[in-house]
PDB file of the backbone (N, CA, C, O) and the ligand in Angstrom, with CONECT records:
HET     ZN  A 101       1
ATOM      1  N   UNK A   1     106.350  60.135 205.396  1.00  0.00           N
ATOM      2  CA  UNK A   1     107.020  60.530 204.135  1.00  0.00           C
ATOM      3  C   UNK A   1     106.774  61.992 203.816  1.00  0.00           C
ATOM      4  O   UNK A   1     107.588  62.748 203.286  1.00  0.00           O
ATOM      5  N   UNK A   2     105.538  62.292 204.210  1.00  0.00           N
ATOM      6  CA  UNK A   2     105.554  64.085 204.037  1.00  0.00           C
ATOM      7  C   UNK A   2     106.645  64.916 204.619  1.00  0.00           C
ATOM      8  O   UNK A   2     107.266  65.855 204.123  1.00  0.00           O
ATOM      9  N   UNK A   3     106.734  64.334 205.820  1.00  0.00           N
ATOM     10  CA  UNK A   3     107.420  65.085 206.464  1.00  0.00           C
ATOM     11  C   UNK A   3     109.116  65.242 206.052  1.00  0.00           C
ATOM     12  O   UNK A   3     109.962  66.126 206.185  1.00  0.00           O
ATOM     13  N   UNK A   4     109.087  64.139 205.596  1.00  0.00           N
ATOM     14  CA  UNK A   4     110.759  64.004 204.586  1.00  0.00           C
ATOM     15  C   UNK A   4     110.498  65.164 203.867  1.00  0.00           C
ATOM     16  O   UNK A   4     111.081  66.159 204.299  1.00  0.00           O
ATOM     17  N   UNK A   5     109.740  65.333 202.827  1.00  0.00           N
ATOM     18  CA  UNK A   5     109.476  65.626 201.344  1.00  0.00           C
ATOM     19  C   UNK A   5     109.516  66.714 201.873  1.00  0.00           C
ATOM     20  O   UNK A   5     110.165  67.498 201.180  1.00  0.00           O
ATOM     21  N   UNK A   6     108.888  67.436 203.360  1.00  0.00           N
ATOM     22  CA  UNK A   6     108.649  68.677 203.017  1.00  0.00           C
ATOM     23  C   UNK A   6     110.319  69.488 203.876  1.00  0.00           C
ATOM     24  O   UNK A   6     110.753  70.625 203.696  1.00  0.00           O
ATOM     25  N   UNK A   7     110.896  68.379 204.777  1.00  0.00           N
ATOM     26  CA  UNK A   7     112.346  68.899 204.750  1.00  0.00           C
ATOM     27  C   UNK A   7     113.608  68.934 203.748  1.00  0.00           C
ATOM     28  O   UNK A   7     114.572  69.680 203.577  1.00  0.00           O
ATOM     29  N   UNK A   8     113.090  67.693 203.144  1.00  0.00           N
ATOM     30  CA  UNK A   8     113.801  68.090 201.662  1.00  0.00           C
ATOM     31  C   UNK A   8     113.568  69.869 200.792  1.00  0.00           C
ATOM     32  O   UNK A   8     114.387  70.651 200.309  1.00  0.00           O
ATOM     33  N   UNK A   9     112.650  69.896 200.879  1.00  0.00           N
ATOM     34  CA  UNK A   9     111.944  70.727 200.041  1.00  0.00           C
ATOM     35  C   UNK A   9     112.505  72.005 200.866  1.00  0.00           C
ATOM     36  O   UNK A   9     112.490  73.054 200.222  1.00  0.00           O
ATOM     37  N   UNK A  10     112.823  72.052 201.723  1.00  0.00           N
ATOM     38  CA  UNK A  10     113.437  73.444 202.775  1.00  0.00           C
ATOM     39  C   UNK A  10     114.956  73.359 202.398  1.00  0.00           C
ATOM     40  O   UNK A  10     115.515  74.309 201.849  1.00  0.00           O
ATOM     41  N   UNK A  11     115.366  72.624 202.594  1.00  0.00           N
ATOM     42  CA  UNK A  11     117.064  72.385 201.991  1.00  0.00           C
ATOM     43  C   UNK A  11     117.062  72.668 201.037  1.00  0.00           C
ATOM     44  O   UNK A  11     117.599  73.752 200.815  1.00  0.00           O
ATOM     45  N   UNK A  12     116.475  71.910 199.861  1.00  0.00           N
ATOM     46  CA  UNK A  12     116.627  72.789 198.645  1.00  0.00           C
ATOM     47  C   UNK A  12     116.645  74.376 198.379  1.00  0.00           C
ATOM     48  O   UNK A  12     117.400  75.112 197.743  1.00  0.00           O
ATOM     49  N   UNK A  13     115.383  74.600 199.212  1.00  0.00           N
ATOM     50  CA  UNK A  13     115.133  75.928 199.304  1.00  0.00           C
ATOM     51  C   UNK A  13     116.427  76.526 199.798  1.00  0.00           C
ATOM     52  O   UNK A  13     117.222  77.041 199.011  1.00  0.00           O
ATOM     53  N   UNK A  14     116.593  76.476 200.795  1.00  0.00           N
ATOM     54  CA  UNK A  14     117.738  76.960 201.550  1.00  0.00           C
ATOM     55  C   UNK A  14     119.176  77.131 200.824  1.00  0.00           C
ATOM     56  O   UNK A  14     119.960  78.051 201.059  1.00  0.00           O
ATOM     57  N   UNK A  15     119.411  75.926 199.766  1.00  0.00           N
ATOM     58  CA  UNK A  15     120.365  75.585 199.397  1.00  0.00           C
ATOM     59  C   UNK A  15     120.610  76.639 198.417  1.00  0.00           C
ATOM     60  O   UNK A  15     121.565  77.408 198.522  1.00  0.00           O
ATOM     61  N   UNK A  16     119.738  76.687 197.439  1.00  0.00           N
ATOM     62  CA  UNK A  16     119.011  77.648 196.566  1.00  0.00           C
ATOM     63  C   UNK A  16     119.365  79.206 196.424  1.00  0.00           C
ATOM     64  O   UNK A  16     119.883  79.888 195.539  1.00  0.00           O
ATOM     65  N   UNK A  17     118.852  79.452 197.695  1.00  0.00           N
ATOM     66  CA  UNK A  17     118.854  80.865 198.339  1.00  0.00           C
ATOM     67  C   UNK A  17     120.180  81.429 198.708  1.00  0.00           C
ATOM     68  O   UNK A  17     120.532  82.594 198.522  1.00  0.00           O
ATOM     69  N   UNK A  18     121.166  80.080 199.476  1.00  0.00           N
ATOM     70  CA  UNK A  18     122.845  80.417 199.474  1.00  0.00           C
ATOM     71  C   UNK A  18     123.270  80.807 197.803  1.00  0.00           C
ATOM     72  O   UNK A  18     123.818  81.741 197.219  1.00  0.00           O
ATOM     73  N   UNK A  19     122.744  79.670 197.500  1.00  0.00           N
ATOM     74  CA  UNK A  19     124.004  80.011 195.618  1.00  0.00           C
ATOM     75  C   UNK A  19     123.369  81.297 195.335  1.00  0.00           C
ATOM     76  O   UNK A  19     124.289  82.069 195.062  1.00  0.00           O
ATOM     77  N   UNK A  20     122.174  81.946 195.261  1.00  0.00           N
ATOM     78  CA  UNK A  20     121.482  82.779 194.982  1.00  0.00           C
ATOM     79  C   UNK A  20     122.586  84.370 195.873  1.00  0.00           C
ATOM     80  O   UNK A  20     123.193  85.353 195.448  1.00  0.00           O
ATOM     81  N   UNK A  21     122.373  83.929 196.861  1.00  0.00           N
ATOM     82  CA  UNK A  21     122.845  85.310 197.651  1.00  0.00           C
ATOM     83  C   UNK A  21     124.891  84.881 197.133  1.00  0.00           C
ATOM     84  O   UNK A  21     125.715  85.795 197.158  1.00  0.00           O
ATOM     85  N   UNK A  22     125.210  83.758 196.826  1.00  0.00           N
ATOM     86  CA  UNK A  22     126.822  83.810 197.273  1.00  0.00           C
ATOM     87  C   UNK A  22     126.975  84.452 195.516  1.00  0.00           C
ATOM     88  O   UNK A  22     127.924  85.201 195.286  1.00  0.00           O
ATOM     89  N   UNK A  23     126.127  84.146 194.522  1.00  0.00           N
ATOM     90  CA  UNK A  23     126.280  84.478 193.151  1.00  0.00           C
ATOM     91  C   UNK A  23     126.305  86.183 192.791  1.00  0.00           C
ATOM     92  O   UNK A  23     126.810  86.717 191.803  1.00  0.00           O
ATOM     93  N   UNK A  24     125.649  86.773 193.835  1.00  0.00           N
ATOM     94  CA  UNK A  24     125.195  87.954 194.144  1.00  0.00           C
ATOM     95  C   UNK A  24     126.394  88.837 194.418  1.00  0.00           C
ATOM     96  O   UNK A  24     126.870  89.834 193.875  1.00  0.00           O
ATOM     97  N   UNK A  25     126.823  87.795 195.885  1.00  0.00           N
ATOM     98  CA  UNK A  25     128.247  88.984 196.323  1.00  0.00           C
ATOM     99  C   UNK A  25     129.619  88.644 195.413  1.00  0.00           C
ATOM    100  O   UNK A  25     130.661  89.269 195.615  1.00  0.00           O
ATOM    101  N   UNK A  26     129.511  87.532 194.335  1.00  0.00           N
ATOM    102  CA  UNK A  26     130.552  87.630 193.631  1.00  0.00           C
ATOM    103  C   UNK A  26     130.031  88.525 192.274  1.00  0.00           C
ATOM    104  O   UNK A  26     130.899  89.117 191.632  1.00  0.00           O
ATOM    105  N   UNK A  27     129.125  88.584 192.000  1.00  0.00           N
ATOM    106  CA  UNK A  27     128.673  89.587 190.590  1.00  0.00           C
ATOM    107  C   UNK A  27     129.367  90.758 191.376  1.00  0.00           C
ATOM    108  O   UNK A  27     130.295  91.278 190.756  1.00  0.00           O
ATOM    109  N   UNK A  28     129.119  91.234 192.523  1.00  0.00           N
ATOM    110  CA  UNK A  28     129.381  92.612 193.047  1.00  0.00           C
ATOM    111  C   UNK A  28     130.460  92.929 193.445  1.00  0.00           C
ATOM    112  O   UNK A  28     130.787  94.099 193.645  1.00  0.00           O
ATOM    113  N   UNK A  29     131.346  91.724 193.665  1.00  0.00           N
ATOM    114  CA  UNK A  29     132.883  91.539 193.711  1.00  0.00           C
ATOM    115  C   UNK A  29     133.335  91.678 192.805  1.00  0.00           C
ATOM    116  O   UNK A  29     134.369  92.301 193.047  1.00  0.00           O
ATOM    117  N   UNK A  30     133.214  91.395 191.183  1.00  0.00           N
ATOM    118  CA  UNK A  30     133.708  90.930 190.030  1.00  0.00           C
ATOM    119  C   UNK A  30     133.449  92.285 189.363  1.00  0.00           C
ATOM    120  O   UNK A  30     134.059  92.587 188.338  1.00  0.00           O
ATOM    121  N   UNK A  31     132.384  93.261 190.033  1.00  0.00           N
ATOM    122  CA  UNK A  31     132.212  93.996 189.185  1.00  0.00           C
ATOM    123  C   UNK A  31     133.484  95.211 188.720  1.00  0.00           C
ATOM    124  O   UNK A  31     134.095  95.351 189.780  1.00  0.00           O
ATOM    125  N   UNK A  32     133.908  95.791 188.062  1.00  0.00           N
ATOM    126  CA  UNK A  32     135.268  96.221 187.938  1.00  0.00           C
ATOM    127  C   UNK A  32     134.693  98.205 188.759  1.00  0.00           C
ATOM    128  O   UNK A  32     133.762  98.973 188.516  1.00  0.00           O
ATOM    129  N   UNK A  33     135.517  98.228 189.425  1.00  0.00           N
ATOM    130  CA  UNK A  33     135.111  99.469 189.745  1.00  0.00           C
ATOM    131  C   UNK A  33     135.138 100.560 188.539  1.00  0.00           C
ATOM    132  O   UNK A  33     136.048 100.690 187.720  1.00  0.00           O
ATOM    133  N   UNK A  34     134.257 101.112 188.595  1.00  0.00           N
ATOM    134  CA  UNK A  34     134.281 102.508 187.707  1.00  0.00           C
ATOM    135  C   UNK A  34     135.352 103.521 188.247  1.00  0.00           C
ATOM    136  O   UNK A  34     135.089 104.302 189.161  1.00  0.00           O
ATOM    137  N   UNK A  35     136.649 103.460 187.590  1.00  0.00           N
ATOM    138  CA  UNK A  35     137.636 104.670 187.853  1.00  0.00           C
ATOM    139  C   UNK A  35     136.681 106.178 186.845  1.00  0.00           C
ATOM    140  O   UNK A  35     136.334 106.251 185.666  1.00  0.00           O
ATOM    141  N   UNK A  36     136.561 107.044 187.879  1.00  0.00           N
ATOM    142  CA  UNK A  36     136.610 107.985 187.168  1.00  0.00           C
ATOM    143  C   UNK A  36     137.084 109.187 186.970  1.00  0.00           C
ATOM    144  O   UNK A  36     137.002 110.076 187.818  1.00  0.00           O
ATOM    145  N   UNK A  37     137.854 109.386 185.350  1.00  0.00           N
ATOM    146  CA  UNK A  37     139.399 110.114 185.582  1.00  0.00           C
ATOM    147  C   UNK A  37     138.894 111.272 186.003  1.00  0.00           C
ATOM    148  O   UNK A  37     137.798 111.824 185.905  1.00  0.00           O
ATOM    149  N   UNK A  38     140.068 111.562 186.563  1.00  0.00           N
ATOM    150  CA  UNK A  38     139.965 113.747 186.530  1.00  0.00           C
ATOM    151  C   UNK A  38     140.623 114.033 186.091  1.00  0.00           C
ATOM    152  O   UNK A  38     141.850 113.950 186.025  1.00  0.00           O
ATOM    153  N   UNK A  39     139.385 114.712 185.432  1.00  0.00           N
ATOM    154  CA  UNK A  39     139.395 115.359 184.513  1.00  0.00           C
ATOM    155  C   UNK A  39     140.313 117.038 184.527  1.00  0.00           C
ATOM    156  O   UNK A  39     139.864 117.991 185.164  1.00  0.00           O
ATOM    157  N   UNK A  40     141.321 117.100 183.895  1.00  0.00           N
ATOM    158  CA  UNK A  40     141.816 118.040 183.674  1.00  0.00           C
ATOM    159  C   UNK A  40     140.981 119.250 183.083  1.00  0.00           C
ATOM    160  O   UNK A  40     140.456 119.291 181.970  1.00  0.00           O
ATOM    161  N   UNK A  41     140.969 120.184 184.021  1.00  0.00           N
ATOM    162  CA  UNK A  41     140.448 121.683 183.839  1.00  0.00           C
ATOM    163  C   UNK A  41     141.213 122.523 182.748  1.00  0.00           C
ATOM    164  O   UNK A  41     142.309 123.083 182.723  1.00  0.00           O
ATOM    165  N   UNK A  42     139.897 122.335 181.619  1.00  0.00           N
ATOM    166  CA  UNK A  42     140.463 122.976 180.611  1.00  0.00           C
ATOM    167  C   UNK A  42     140.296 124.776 180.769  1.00  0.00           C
ATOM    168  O   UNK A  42     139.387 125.179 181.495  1.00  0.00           O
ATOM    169  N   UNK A  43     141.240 125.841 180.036  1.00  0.00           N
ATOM    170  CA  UNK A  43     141.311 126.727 180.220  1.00  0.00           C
ATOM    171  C   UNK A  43     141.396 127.524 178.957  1.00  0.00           C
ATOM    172  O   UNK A  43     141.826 126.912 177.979  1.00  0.00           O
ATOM    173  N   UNK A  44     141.061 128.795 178.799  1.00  0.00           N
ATOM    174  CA  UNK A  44     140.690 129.401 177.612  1.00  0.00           C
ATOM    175  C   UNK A  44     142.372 130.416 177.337  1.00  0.00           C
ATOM    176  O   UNK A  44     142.696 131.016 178.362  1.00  0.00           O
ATOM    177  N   UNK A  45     142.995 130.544 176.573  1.00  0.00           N
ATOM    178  CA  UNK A  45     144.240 131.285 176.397  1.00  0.00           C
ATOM    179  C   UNK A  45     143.611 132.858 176.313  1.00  0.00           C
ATOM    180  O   UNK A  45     142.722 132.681 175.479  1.00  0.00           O
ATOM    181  N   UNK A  46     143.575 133.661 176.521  1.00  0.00           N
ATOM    182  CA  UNK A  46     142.611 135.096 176.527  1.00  0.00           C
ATOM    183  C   UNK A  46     143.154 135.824 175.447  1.00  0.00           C
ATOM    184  O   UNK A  46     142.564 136.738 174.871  1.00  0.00           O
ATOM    185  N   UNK A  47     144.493 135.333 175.127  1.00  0.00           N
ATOM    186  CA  UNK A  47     144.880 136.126 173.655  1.00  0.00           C
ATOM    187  C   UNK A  47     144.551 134.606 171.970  1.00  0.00           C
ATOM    188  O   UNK A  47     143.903 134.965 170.987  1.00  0.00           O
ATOM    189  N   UNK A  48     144.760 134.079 172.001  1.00  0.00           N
ATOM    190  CA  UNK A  48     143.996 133.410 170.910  1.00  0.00           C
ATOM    191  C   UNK A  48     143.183 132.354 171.077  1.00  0.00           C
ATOM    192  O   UNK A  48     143.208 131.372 170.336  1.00  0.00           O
ATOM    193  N   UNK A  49     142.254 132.520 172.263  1.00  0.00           N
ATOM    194  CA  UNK A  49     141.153 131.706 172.732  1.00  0.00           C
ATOM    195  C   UNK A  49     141.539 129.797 172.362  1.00  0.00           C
ATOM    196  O   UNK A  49     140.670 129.020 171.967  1.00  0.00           O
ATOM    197  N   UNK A  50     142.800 129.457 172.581  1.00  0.00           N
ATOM    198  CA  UNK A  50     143.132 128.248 172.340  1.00  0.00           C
ATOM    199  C   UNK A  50     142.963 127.368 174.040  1.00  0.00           C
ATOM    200  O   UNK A  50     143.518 127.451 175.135  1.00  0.00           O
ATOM    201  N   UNK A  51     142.032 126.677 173.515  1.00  0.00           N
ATOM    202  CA  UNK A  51     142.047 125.795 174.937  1.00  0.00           C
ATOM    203  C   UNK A  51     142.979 124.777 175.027  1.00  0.00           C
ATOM    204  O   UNK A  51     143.481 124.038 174.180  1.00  0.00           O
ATOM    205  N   UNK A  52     143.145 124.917 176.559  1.00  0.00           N
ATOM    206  CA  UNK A  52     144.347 123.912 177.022  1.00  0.00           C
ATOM    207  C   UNK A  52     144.227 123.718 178.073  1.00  0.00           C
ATOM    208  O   UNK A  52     143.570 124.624 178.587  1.00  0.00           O
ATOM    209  N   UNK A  53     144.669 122.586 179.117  1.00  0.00           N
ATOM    210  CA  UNK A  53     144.532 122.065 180.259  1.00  0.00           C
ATOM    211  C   UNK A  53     145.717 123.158 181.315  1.00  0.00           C
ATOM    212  O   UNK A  53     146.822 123.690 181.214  1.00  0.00           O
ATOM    213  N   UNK A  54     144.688 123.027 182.222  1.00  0.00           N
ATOM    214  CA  UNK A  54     145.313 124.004 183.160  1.00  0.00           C
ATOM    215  C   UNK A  54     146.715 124.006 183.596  1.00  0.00           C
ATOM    216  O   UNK A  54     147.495 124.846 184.045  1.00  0.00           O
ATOM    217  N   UNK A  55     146.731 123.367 183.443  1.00  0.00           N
ATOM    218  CA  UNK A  55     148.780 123.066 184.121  1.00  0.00           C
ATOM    219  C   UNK A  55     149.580 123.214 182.896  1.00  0.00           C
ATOM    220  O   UNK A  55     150.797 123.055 182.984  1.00  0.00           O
ATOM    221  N   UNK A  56     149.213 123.408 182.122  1.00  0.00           N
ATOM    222  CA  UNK A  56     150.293 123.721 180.882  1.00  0.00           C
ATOM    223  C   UNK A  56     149.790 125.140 180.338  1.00  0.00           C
ATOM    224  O   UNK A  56     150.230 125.734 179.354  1.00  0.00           O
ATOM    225  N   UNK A  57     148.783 125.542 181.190  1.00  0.00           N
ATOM    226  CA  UNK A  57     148.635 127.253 180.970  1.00  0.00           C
ATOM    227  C   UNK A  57     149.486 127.945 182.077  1.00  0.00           C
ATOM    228  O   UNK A  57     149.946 127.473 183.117  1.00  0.00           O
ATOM    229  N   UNK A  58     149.571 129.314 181.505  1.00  0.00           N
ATOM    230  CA  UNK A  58     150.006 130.178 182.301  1.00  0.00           C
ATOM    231  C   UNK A  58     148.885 131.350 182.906  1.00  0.00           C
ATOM    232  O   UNK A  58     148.024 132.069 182.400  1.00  0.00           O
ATOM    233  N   UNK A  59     149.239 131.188 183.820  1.00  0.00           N
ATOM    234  CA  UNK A  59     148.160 131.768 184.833  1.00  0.00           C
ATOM    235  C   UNK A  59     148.413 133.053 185.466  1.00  0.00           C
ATOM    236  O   UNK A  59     149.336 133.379 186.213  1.00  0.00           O
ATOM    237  N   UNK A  60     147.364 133.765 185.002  1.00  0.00           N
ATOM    238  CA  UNK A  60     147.519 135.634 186.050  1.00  0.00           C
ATOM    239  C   UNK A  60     146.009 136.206 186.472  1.00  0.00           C
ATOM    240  O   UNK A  60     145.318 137.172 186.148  1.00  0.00           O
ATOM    241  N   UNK A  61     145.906 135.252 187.229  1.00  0.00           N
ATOM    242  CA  UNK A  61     144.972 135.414 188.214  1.00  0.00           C
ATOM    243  C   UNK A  61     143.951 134.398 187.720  1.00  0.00           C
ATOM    244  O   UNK A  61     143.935 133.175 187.860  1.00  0.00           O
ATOM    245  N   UNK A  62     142.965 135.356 187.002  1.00  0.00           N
ATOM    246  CA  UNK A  62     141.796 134.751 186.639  1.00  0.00           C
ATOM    247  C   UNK A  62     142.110 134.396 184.799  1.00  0.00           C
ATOM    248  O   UNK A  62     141.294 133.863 184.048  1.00  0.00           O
ATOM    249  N   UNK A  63     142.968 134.687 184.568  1.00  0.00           N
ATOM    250  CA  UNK A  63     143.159 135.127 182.943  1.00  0.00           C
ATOM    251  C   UNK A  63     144.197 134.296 182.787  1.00  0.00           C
ATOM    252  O   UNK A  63     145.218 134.377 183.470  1.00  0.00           O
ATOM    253  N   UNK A  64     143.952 133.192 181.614  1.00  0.00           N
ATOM    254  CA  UNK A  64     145.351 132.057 181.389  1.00  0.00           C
ATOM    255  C   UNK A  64     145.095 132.305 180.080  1.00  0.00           C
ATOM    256  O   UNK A  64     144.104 132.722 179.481  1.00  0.00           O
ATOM    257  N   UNK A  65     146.555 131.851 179.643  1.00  0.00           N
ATOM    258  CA  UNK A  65     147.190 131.998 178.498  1.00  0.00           C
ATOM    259  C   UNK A  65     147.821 131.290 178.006  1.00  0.00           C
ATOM    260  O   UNK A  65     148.719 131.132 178.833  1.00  0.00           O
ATOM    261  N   UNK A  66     148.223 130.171 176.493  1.00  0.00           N
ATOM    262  CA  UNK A  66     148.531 128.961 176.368  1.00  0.00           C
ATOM    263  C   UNK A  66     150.428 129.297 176.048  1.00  0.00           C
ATOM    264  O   UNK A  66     151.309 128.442 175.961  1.00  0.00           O
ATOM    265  N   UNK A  67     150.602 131.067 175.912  1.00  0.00           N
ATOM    266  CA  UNK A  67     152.046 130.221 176.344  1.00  0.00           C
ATOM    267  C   UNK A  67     152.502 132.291 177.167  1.00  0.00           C
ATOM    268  O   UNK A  67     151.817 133.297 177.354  1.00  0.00           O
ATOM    269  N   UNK A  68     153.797 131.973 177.360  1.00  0.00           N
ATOM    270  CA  UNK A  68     154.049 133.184 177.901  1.00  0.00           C
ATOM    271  C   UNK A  68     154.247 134.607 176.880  1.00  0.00           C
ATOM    272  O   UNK A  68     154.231 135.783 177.243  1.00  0.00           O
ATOM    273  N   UNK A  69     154.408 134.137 175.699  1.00  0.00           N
ATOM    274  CA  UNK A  69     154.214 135.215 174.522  1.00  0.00           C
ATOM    275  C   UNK A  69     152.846 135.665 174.248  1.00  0.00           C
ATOM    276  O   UNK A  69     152.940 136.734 173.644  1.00  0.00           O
ATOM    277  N   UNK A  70     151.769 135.382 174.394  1.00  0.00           N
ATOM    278  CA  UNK A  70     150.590 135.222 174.242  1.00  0.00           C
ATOM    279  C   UNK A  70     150.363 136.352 175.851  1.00  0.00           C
ATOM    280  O   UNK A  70     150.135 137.558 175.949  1.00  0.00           O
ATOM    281  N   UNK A  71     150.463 135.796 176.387  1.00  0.00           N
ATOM    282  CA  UNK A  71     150.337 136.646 177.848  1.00  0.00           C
ATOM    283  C   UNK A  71     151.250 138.541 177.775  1.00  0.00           C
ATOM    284  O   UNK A  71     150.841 139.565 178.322  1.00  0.00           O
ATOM    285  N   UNK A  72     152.285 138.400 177.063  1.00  0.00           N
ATOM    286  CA  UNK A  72     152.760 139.652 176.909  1.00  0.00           C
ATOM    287  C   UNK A  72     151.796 140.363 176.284  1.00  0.00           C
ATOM    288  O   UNK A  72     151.280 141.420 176.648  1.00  0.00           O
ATOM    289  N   UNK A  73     151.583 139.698 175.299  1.00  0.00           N
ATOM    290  CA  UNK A  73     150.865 140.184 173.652  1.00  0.00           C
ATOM    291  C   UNK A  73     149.602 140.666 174.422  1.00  0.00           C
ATOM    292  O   UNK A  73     149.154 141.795 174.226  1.00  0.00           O
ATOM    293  N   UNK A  74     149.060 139.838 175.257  1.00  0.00           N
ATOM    294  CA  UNK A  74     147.460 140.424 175.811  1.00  0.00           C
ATOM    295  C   UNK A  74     147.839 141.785 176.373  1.00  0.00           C
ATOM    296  O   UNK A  74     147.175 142.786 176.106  1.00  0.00           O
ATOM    297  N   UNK A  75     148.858 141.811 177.113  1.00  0.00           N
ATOM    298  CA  UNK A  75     149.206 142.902 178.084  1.00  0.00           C
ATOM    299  C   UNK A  75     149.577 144.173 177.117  1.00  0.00           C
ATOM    300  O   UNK A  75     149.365 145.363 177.349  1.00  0.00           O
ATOM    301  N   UNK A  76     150.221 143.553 175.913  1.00  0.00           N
ATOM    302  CA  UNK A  76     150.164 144.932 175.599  1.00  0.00           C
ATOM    303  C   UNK A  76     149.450 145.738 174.541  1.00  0.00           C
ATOM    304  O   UNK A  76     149.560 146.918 174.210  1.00  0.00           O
ATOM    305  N   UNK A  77     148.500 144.518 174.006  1.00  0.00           N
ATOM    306  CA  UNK A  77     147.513 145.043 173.139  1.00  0.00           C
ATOM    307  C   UNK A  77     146.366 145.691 174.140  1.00  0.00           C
ATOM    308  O   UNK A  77     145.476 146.435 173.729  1.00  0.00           O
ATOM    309  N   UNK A  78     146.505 145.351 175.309  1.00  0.00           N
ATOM    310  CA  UNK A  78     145.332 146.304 176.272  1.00  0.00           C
ATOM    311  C   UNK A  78     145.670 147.523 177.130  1.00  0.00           C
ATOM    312  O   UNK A  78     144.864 148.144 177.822  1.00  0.00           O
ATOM    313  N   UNK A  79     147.233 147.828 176.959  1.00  0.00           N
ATOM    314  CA  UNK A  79     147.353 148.996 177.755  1.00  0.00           C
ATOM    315  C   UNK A  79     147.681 150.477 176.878  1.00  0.00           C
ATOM    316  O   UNK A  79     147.801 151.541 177.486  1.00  0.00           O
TER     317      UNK A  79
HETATM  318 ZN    ZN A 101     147.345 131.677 173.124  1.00  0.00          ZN2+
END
């Protein structure tokens, strides 16, 4: 009878250890992936320091500007 009790006692174990590991790879299945957005590169307008995302600035070189009047205006308040 020990010898039952103590193969019982391994099955369980065993049995145990499956739900244990199969509970595991579904938590890690289930888990929802972390999307993480990108983030749009915000940009400084150089004539009224208004930030705005890069693709809706206008760009001259290193120096963006939130619209194309703003970009004149820099140009000609500096020359
Ligand atoms: Zn501006």
């Amino acid at each position: 009878m020990g010898l039952f009790r103590l193969l019982t006692f391994i099955l369980v174990v065993l049995v145990a250890w499956r739900m244990i590991k199969n509970y595991q790879a579904k938590v890690k299945a289930d888990r929802p992936q972390k999307k993480i957005p990108v983030r749009e590169k915000i940009v400084k307008c150089e004539y009224c320091t208004t930030h705005i995302p890069e693709d809706e600035a206008i760009a001259d070189g290193e120096i963006w500007f939130c619209k194309q009047e703003h970009k004149e205006l820099f140009y000609q308040n500096n020359s």
